[in-house]
C-alpha positions in Angstrom: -25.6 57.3 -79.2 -25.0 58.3 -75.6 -22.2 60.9 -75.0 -19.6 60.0 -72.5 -18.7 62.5 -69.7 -14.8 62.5 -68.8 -14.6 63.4 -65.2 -11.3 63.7 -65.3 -11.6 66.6 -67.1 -14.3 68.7 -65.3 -13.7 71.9 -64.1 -14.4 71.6 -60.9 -11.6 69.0 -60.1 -9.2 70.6 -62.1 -9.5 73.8 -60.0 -6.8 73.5 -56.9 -8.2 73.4 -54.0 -5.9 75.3 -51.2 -4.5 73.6 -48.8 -5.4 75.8 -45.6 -9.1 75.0 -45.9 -8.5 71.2 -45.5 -6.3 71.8 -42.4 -8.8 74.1 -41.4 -11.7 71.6 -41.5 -9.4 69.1 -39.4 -8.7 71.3 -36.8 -12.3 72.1 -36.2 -12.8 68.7 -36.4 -10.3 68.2 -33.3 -11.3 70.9 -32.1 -15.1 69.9 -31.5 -13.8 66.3 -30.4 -11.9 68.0 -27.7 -14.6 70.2 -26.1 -17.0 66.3 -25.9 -13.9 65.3 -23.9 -13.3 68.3 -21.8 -17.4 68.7 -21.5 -17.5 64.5 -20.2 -14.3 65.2 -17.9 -16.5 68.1 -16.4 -19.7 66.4 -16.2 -18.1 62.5 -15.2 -15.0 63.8 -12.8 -15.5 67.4 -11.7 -19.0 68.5 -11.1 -21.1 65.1 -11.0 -23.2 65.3 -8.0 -26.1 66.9 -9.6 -26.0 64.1 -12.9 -25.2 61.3 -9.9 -28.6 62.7 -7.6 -30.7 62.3 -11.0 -29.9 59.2 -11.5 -30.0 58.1 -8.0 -34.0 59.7 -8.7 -34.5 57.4 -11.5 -32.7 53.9 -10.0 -31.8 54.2 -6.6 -34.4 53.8 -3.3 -34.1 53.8 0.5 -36.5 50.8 1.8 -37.7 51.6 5.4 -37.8 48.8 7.4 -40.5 49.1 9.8 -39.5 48.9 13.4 -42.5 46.1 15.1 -43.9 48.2 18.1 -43.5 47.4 21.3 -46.4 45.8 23.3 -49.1 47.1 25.7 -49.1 44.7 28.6 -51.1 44.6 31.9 -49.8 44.1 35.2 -49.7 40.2 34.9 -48.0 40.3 31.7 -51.1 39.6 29.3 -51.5 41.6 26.5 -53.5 44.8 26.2 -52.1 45.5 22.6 -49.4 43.6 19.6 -48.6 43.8 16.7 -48.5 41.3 13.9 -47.9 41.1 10.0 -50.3 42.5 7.8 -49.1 43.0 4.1 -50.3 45.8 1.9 -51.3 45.6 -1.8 -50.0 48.7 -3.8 -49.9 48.8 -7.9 -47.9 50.9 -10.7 -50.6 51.6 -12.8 -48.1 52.3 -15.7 -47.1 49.2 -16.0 -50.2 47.0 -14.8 -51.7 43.9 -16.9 -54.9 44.9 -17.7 -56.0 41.4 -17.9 -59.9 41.8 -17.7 -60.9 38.6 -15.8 -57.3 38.6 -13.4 -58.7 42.0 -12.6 -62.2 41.0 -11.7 -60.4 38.5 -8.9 -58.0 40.8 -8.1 -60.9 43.1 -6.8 -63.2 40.2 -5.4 -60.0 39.8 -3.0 -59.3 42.9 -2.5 -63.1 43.0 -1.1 -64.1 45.7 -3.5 -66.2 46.4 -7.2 -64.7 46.2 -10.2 -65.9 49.8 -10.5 -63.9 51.0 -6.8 -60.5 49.2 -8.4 -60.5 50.9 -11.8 -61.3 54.0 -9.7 -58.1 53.5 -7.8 -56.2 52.7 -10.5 -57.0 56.1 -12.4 -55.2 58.2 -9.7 -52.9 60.8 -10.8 -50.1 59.5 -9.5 -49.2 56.7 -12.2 -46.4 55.3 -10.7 -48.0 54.0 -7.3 -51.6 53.6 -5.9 -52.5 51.8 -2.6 -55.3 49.4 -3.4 -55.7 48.0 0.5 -54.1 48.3 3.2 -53.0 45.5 6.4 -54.5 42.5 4.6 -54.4 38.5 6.0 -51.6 37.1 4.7 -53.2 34.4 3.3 -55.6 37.1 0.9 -52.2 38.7 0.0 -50.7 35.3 -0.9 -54.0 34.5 -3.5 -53.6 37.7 -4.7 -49.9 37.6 -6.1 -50.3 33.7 -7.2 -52.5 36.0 -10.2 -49.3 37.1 -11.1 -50.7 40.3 -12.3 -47.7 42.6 -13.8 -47.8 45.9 -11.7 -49.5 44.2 -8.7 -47.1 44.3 -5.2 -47.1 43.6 -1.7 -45.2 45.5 1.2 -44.5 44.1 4.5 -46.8 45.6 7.2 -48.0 45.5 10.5 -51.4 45.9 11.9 -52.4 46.2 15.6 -54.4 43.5 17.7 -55.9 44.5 21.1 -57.6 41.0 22.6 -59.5 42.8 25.4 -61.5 45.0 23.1 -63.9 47.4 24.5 -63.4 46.5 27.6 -60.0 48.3 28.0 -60.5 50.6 25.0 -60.3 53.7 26.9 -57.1 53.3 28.4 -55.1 51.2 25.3 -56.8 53.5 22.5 -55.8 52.8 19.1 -53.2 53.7 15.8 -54.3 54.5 12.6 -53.0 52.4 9.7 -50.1 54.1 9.9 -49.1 52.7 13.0 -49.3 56.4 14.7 -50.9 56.2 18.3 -54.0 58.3 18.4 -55.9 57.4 21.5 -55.1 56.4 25.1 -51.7 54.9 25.6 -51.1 54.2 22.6 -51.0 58.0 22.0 -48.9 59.0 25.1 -46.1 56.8 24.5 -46.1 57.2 20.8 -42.2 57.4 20.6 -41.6 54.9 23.3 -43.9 52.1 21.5 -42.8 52.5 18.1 -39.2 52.5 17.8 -36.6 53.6 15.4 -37.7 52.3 11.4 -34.4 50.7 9.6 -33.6 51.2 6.1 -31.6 49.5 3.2 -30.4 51.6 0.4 -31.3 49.3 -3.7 -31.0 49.8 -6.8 -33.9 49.4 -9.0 -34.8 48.3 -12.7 -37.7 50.3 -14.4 -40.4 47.4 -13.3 -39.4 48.2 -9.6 -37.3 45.2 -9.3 -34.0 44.9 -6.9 -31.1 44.9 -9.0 -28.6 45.2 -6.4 -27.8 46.5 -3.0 -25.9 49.4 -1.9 -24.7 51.5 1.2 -25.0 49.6 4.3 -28.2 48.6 5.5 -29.7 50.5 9.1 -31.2 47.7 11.2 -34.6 48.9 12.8 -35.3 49.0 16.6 -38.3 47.5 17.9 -40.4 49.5 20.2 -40.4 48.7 23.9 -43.0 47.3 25.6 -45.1 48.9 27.8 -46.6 47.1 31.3 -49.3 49.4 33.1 -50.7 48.8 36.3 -54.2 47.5 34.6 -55.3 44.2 35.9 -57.0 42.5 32.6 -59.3 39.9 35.2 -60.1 43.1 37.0 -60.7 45.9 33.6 -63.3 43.4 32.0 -65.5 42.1 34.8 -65.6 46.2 36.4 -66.9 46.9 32.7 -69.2 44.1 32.3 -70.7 45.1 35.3 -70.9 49.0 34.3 -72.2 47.9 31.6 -75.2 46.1 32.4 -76.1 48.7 35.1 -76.0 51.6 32.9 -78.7 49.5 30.4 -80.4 47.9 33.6 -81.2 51.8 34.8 -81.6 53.5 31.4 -78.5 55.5 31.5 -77.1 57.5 29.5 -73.3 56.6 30.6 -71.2 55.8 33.3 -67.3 55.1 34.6 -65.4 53.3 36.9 -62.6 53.2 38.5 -60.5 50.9 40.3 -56.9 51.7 42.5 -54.5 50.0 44.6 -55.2 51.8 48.0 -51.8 51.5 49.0 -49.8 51.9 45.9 -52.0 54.3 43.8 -51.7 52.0 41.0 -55.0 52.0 38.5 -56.2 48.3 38.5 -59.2 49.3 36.1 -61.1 52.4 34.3 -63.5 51.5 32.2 -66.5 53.6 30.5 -69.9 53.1 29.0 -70.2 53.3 25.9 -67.0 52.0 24.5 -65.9 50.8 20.9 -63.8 48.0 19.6 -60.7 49.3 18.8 -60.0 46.7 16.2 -63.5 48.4 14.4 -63.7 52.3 14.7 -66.0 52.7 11.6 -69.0 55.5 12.6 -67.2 56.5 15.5 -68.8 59.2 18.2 -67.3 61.4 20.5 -69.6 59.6 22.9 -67.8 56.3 22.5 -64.1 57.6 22.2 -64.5 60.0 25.3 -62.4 58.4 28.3 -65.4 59.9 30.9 -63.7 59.1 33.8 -60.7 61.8 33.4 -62.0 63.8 30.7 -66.0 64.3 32.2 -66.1 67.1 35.4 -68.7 67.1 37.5 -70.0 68.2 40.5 -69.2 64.9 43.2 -72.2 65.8 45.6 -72.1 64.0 48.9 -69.1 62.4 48.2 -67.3 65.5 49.3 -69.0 65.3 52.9 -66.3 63.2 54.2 -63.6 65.6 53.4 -65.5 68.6 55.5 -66.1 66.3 58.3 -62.6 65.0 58.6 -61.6 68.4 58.7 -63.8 69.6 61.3 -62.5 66.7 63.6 -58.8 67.5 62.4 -58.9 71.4 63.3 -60.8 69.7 67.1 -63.7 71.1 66.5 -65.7 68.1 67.2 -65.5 64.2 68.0 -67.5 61.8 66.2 -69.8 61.3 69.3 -70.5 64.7 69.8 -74.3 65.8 68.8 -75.3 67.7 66.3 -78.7 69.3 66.0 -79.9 69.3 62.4 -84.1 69.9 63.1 -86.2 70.9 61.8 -84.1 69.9 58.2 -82.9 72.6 56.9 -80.7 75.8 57.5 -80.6 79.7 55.8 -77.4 80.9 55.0 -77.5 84.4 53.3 -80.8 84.2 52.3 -80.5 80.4 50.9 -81.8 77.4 52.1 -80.5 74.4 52.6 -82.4 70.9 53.4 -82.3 67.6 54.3 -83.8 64.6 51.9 -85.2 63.3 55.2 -85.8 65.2 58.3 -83.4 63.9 61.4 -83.3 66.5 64.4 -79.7 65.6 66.3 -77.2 63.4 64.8 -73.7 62.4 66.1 -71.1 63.4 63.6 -71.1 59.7 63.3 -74.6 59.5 61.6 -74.2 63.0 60.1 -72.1 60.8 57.5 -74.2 57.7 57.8 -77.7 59.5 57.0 -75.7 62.5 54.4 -77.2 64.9 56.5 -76.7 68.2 54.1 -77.3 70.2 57.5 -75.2 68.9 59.6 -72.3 69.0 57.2 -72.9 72.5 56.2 -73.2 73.1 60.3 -69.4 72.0 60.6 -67.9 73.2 57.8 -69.3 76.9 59.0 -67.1 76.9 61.6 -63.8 76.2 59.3 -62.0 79.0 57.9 -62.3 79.4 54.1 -59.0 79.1 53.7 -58.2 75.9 55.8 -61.0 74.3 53.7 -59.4 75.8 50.0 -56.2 74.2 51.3 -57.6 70.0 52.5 -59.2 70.6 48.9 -56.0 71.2 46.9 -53.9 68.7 49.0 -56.5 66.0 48.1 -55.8 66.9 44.5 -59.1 69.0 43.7 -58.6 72.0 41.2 -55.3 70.2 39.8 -54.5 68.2 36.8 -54.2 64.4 38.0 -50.4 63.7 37.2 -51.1 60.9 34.9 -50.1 60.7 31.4 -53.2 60.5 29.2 -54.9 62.9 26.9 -57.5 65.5 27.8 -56.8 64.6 31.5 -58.8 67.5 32.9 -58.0 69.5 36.6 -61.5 70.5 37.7 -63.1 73.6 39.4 -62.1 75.0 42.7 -62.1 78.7 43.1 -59.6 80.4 45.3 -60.7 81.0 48.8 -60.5 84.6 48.7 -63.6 84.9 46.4 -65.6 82.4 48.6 -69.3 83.7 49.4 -70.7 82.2 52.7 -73.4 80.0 50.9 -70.5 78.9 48.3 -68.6 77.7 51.3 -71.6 75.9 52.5 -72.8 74.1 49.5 -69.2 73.2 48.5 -68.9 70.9 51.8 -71.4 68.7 50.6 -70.4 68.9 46.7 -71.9 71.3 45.4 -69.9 74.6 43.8 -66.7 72.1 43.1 -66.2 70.4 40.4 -63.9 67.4 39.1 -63.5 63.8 37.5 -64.5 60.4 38.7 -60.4 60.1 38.8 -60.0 62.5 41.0 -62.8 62.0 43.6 -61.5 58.4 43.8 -57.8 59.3 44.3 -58.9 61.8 47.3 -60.2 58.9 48.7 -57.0 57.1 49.3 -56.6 59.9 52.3 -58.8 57.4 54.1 -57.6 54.3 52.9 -53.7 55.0 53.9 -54.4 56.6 57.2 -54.4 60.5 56.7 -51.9 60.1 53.6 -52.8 61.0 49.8 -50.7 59.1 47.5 -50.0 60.2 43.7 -52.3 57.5 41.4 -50.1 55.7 38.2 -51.2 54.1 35.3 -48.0 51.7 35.3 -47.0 48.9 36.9 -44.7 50.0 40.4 -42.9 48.1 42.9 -41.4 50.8 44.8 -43.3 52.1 48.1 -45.4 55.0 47.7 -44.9 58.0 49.6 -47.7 59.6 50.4 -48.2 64.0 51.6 -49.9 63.5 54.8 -53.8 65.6 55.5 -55.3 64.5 58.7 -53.8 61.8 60.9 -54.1 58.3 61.4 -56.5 58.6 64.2 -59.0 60.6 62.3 -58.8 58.7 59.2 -59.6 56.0 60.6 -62.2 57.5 62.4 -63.7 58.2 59.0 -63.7 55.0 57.9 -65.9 53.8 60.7 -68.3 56.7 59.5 -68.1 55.3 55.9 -68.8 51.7 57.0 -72.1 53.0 58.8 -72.8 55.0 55.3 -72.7 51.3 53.7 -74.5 49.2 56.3 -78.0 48.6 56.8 -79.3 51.8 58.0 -77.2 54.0 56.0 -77.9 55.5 52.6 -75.6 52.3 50.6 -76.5 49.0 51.8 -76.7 47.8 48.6 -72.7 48.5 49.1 -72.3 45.9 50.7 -70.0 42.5 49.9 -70.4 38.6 51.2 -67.1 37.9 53.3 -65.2 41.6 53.3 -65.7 44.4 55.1 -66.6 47.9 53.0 -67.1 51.5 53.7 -68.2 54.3 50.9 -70.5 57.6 50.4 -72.8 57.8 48.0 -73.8 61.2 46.2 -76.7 61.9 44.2 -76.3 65.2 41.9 -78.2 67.0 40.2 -76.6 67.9 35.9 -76.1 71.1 35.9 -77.8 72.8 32.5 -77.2 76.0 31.3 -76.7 78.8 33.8 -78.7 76.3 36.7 -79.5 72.7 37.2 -81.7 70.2 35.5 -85.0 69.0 37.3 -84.9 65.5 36.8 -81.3 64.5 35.5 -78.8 63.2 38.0 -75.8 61.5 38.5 -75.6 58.9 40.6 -72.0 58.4 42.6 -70.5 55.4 45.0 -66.9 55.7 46.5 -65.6 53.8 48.7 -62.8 51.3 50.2 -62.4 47.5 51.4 -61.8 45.7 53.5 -62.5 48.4 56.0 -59.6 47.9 58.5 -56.5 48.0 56.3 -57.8 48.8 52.7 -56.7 47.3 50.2 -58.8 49.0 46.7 -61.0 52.0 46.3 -63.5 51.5 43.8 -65.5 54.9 42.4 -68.9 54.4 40.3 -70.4 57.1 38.3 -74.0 56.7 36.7 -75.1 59.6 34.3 -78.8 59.8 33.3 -80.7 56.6 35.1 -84.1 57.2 34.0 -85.6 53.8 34.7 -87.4 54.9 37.9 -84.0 55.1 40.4 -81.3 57.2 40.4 -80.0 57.8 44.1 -76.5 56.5 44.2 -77.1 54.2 46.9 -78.9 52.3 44.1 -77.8 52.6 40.9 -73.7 52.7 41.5 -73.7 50.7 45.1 -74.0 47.4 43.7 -71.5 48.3 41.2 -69.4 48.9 44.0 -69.8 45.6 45.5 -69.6 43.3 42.5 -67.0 45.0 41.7 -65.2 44.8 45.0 -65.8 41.1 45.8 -64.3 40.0 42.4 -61.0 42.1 42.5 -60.4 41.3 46.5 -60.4 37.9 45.2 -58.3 38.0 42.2 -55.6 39.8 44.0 -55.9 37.1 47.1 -57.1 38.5 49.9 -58.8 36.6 52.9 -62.0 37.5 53.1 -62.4 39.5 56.9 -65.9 38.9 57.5 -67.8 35.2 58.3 -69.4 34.3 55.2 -73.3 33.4 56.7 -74.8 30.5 54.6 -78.1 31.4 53.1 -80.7 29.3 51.6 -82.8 30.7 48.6 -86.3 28.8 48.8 -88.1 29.8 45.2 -92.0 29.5 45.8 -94.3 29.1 42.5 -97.1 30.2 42.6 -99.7 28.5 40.4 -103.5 30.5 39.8 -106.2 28.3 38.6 
């Protein structure tokens, strides 16, 4: 029989229990209830920036909106350079479905192995991984009907350039980042890509817009940027570089192309070029912008400058006779020659036969000084104020340190050095009558004003000279162009190599102007390396020239100057037996 336990009558509850230990208990009860509250108060009201930023970490995000850049265009308002929509594939690999066969098309899309997309998706950071960047938007619209959980696109552009290596040189390029890092597309970096926008969101733990918050920063579009290039003109100067530097072997080549009387670049193209839309396996060959970047000694090209001199300072007239037998001349010990033996020669057909003598004869009797100074007018040993990258300013010693030979050998191109740019905007001293006028890579309609170096009579006196260089009988016939007048030097250089020159590796040069009378464009050829048998100028860059010549004349308009003599071509087959 089980015995029954009174609790009424245990012990412990008949003890009293005293009555300060209960109000005790309460009041630490309140007590602790009252520090929560003055701890929320604190955290909530008084000092809630730090608990407000760590949220704002977890849920809030600023969205850029990407500004579109501004356009490259040429002269006639067709486009060098745009942008257009190319969406971007990211993923959270934290949360990603790892459906095995939406994977496998995920990655055919994507244009990579299964192996390269699990790769990606084991990054470190587990919260976002690019998987491609600047897709079609028609690959990014059959990747997110998968509806793969984790899978994203983000709105971005990509940069088109429809003249392609033809015009590389001068556009360049961005990266994927839309950053300029080539040609113009470098130098007016801030211009061309605007201000981004942004939008401030609130986002769920998937990455989802909840809500909107703050005011939203509209972006601003680049500007767009119109250069002086003529399209028509840029690709048919490089098609034609082109085929002459494979015709002759070479190893490169430039040319350039400016508005005689406004300085403006119509064309500058190089050989080889790259596709800017394709810049895998690049070289520094391909990306090198020869033309203002490559110095060189210009060889006879220089010639006209001494000459002009000699007539500006009075020393002669471009009938008077000078004797240049037997082909050769010793200055301090050195000797200089003739290709070709001529004995006298008007300063006439001292430029039309590139008689080293002759020239070496008249600049002699110039003072170093005068010389250094027509030299740095013309723009040799300064940087070409042109914005572009790795524009280089050439050789030209100061005067002072001039040896007699130095002197000599610099008249005719040898001792001074600079770029295809430079040789061809000396020549507008010619073209505009005595007056050198700044070259621009954008598009101008103000008048030029030009720093005057010889006068118009002499200038002009020149450019007689430099149409007997390019007409039969000269050393460029092969210059020459049906219907307009043209006038030019060639040079022929030896590379310089090491401490001295190379034997057999030359540039060959052609500069010159048309139509003669009233200029209109200065075209400068440079070919480096022909090794296919030729390699004077005056037939490996000439016909450049003249191509070259006859195709811009007529794009920009101008009546031809000269009667246009009709020719039959009779083609005789012969047939052996």
């Amino acid at each position: 029989m089980s015995r029954s336990v009174q609790l009424s009558s245990s012990p412990l509850l008949a003890s009293k229990t005293p009555v300060w230990r209960s109000k005790l208990i309460v009041a630490a009860i309140a007590l602790g209830f009252m520090g929560l509250v003055a701890r929320a108060t604190y955290v909530q009201v008084i000092d809630n920036a730090y608990y407000k930023r760590q949220g704002e970490v977890r849920f809030a995000r600023t969205l850029s909106l990407p500004a579109n850049r501004g356009r490259v265009l040429d002269r006639n308002g067709l486009l060098l350079a745009s942008s257009v929509p190319a969406p971007s594939i990211w993923a959270n690999p934290e949360d990603l479905e790892r459906d095995p066969s939406k994977l496998k098309q995920l990655a055919k899309l994507l244009g990579m192995s299964q192996a390269e997309l699990d790769k990606k998706l084991e990054n470190e950071d587990k919260t976002f991984v690019w998987l491609r960047r600047q897709l079609d938007e028609s690959v990014v619209k059959e990747i997110l009907a998968l509806d793969i959980k984790g899978v994203y696109s983000i709105k971005e552009y990509k940069r088109l350039y429809p003249e392609g290596e033809a015009a590389a040189h001068i556009v360049g390029f961005t990266n994927v980042e839309d950053q300029g890092q080539e040609g113009v597309e470098l130098v007016f970096q801030r211009a061309l890509s605007g201000k981004a926008g942004s939008r401030r969101v609130i986002k769920d733990r998937l990455g989802r817009v909840v809500e909107a918050v703050g005011e939203t920063v509209p972006p601003e579009d680049g500007q767009d940027l119109q250069l002086s290039i003529d399209s028509k003109v840029q690709f048919f100067a490089y098609q034609k570089l082109r085929d002459a530097v494979l015709e002759n072997k070479a190893k490169a080549g430039s040319v350039v192309v400016l508005d005689a009387q406004s300085g403006e670049v119509l064309a500058l193209a190089n050989y080889p070029s790259y596709s800017p839309d394709k810049r895998v396996n690049l070289s520094g060959e391909q990306l090198r912008n020869r033309a203002l970047t490559d110095t060189f000694e210009p060889g006879s090209t220089m010639k006209p400058f001494a000459v002009a001199l000699a007539l500006e300072k009075g020393l002669v007239k471009p009938e008077t006779p000078i004797q240049t037998a037997p082909g050769r001349i010793t200055i301090t010990g050195s000797t200089i020659t003739d290709a070709h033996p001529h004995g006298v020669l008007t300063v006439n057909e001292v430029i039309q036969k590139s008689s080293n003598v002759g020239t070496v004869k008249l600049a002699m009797q110039i003072e170093a000084r005068e010389m250094w100074e027509m030299y740095s007018q013309v723009g040799f040993g300064q940087k070409p104020q042109i914005p572009f990258p790795g524009v280089v300013s050439g050789r030209l010693r100061p005067y002072k340190t001039w040896r007699p030979i130095e002197q000599a050998t610099m008249s005719y191109g040898y001792g001074i050095s600079g770029s295809l740019f430079q040789v061809a905007r000396a020549y507008t001293v010619f073209a505009r009558d005595g007056e050198v006028v700044p070259a621009t890579l954008m598009k101008t309609e103000q008048k030029v004003q030009g720093v005057r170096v010889f006068s118009e009579e002499n200038a002009r006196a020149m450019r007689k000279m430099l149409q007997m260089a390019a007409a039969p009988g000269g050393t460029a016939p092969k210059a020459q162009t049906m219907g307009y007048s043209v006038g030019g030097k060639t040079g022929t250089a030896h590379k310089q190599e090491g401490k001295g020159y190379a034997g057999k590796k030359y540039r060959g040069f052609f500069v010159g102007m048309a139509p003669i009378e009233q200029p209109r464009i200065i075209v400068a050829v440079m070919i480096d390396e022909p090794s296919n048998g030729r390699y004077f100028g005056g037939d490996v860059a000439a016909p450049v020239f003249s191509e070259t010549v006859q195709q811009t004349l007529r794009l920009m308009g101008v009546q031809p100057d000269m009667a246009v003599k009709p020719q039959t071509v009779t083609k005789i087959v012969e047939e052996s037996f």
